[in-house]
C-alpha positions in Angstrom: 12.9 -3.6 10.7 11.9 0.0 10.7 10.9 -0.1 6.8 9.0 -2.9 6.9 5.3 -3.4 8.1 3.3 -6.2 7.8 -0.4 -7.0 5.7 -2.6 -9.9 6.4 -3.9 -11.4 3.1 -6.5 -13.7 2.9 -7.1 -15.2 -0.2 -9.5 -16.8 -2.5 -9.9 -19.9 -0.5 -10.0 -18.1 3.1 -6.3 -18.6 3.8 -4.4 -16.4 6.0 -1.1 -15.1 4.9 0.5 -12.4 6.8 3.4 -10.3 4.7 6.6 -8.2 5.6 6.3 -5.5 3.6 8.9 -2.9 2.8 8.1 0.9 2.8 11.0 2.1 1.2 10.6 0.5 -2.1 7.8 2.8 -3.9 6.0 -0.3 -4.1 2.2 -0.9 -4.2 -0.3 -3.5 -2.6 -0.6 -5.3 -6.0 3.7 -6.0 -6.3 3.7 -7.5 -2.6 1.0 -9.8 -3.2 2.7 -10.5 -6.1 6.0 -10.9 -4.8 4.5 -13.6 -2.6 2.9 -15.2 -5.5 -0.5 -14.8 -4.1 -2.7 -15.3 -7.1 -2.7 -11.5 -8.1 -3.0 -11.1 -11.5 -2.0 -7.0 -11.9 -2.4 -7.3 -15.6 -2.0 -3.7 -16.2 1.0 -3.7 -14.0 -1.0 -1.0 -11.7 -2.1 1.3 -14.2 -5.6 1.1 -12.9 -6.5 -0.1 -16.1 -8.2 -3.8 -15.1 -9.8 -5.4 -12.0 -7.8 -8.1 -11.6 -5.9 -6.8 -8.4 -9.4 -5.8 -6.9 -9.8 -6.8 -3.1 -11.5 -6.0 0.0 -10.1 -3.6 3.0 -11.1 -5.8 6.0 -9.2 -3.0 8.6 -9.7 0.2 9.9 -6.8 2.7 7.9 -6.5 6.1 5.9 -6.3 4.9 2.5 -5.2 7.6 -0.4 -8.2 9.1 -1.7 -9.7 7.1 -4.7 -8.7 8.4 -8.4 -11.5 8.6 -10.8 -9.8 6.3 -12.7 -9.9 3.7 -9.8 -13.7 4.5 -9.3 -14.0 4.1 -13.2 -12.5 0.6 -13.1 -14.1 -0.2 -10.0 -18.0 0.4 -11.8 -16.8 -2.2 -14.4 -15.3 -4.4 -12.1 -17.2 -7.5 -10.9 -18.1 -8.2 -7.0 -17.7 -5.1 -5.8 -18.6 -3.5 -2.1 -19.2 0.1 -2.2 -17.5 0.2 1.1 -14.6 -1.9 0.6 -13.3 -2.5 -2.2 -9.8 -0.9 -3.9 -7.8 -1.7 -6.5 -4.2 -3.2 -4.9 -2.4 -1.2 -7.4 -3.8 2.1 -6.3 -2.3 1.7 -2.9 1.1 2.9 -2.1 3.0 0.9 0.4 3.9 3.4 3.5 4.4 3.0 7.1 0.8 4.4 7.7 -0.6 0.5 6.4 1.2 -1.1 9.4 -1.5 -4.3 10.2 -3.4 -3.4 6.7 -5.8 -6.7 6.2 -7.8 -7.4 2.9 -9.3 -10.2 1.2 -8.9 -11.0 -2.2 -12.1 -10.2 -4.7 -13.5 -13.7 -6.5 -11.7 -13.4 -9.9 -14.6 -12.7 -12.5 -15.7 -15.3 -14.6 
């Protein structure tokens, strides 16, 4: 389908999961994981107000710049990577993510 691209997910326990993701839906990383009940908490519901949809970009894409509000999260945030880590809700859903892969971030303890 031509508004639908896919995103490899591999969570917490180093499973693979690859999702169909639609591009016409306004949604965000954090409501596909979701929608596939990967264990994506999104407690904010993508406000950039929590951590809990943190993870790792494992592939080579633009990304939207980061808001200081995701940086501001992201410095209270546990097990973060300078390089890598985003917060799921922070990152639209467009045809540009085509073969997007992340890993989930270890929930904080």
């Amino acid at each position: 389908m031509e508004n639908t691209i896919t995103i490899t997910v591999i969570d917490r326990e180093e499973k693979e999961h690859t999702l169909e993701a639609p591009t016409d839906m306004n949604m965000n990383l954090m409501e596909v994981c979701k929608s596939y009940e990967l264990p994506v908490k999104g407690t904010c519901g993508g406000m950039a107000l929590c951590s809990t949809c943190h993870c790792y970009i494992q592939s080579d894409h633009d990304l939207p710049e980061m808001s200081e509000d995701e940086e501001d999260m992201l410095d209270q945030a546990f097990f973060v990577d300078d390089e890598t880590s985003r917060l799921g809700c922070q990152i639209p859903i467009t045809q540009e993510l085509d073969g997007l892969v992340i890993v989930l971030a270890p929930e904080a303890e």
